[in-house]
Backbone bond lengths (Angstrom), bond angles and torsions (degrees), N, CA, C in turn:
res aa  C-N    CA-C-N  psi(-1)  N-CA   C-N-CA  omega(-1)  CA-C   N-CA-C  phi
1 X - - - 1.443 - - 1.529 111.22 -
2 X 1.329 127.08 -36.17 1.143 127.29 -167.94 1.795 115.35 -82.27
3 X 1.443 99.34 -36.31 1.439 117.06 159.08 1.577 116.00 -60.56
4 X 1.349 115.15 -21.69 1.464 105.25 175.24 1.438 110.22 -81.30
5 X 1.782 96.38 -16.14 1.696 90.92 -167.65 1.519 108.69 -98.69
6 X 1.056 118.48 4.17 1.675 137.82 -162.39 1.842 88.87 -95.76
7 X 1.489 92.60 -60.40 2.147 90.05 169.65 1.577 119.99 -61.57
8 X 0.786 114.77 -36.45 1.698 114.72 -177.43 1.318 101.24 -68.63
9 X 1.327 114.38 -72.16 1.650 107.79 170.38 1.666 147.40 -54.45
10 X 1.546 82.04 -8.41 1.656 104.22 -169.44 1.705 119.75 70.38
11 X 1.283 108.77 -20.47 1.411 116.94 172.66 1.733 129.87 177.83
12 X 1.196 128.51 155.53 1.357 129.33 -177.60 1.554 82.54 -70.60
13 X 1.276 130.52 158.82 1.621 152.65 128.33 1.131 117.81 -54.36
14 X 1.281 141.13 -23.93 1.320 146.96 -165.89 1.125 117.51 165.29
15 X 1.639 119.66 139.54 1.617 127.45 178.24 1.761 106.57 -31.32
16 X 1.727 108.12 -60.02 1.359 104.46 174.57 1.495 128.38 -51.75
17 X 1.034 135.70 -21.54 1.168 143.50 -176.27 1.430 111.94 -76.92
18 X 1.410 119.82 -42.83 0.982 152.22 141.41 1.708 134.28 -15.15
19 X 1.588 88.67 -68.96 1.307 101.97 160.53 1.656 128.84 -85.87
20 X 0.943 105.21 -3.44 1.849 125.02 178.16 1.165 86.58 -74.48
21 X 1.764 121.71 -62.95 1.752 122.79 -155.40 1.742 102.17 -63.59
22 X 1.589 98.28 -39.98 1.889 86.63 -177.31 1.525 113.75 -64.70
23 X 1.337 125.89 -38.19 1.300 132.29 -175.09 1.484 117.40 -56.72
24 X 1.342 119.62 -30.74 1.559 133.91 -136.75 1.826 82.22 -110.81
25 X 1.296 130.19 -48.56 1.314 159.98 -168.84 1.563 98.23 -66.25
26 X 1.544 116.63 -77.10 1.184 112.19 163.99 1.293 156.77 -43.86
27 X 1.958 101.28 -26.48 1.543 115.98 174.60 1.441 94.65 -89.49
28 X 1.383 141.10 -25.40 1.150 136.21 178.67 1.902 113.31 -75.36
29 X 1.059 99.44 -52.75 1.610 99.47 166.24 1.625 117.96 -53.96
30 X 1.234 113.29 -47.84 1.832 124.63 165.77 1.758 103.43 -45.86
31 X 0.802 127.30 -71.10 1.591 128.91 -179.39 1.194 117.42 -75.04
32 X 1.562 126.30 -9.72 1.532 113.86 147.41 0.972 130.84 -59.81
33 X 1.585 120.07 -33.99 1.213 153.13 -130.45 1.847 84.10 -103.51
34 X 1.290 107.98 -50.57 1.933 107.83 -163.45 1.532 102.83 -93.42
35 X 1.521 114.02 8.25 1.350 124.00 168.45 1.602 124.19 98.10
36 X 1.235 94.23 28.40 1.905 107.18 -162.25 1.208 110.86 -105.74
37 X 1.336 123.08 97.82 1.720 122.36 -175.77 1.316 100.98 -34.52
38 X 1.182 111.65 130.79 1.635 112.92 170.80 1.543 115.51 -87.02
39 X 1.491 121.15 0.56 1.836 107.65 161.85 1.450 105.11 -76.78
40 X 1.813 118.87 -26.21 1.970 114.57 -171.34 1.613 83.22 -61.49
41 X 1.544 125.66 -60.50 1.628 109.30 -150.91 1.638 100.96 -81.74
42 X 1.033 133.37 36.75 1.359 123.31 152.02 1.312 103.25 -114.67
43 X 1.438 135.98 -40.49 1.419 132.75 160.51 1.419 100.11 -40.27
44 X 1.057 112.16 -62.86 1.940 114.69 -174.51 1.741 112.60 -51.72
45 X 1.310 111.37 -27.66 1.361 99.22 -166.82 1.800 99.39 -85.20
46 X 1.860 103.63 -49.21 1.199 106.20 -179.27 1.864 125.73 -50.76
47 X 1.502 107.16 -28.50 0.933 107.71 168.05 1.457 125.23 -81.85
48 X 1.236 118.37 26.95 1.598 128.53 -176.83 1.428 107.04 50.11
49 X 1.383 133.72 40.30 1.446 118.17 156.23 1.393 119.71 -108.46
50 X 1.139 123.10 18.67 1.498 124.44 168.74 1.718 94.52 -110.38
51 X 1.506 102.91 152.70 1.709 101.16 -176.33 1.517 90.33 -104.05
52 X 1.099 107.13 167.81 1.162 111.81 163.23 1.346 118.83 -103.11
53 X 1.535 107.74 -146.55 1.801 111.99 -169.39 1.813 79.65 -134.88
């Protein structure tokens, strides 16, 4: 997935940018995965009710 997004864009901008896309990618794939529409947990995150780390 990240390689698809590395071609479309032609490149990350920075390691951080980078690592935002794996993080953001992964908690979304994790809660697809346990059956959790992933637009509720972006409403959920944007609305500050998920904590972070």
């Amino acid at each position: 997935m990240s390689k698809v997004k590395q071609k479309v864009s032609g490149c990350f901008r920075s390691v951080e940018y980078a690592h935002a896309y794996c993080r953001i990618t992964s908690y979304l794939q994790t809660m697809t995965y346990k059956g959790v529409n992933p637009m509720i947990v972006i409403q959920m995150a944007l609305a500050g009710e998920i904590g972070g780390e």
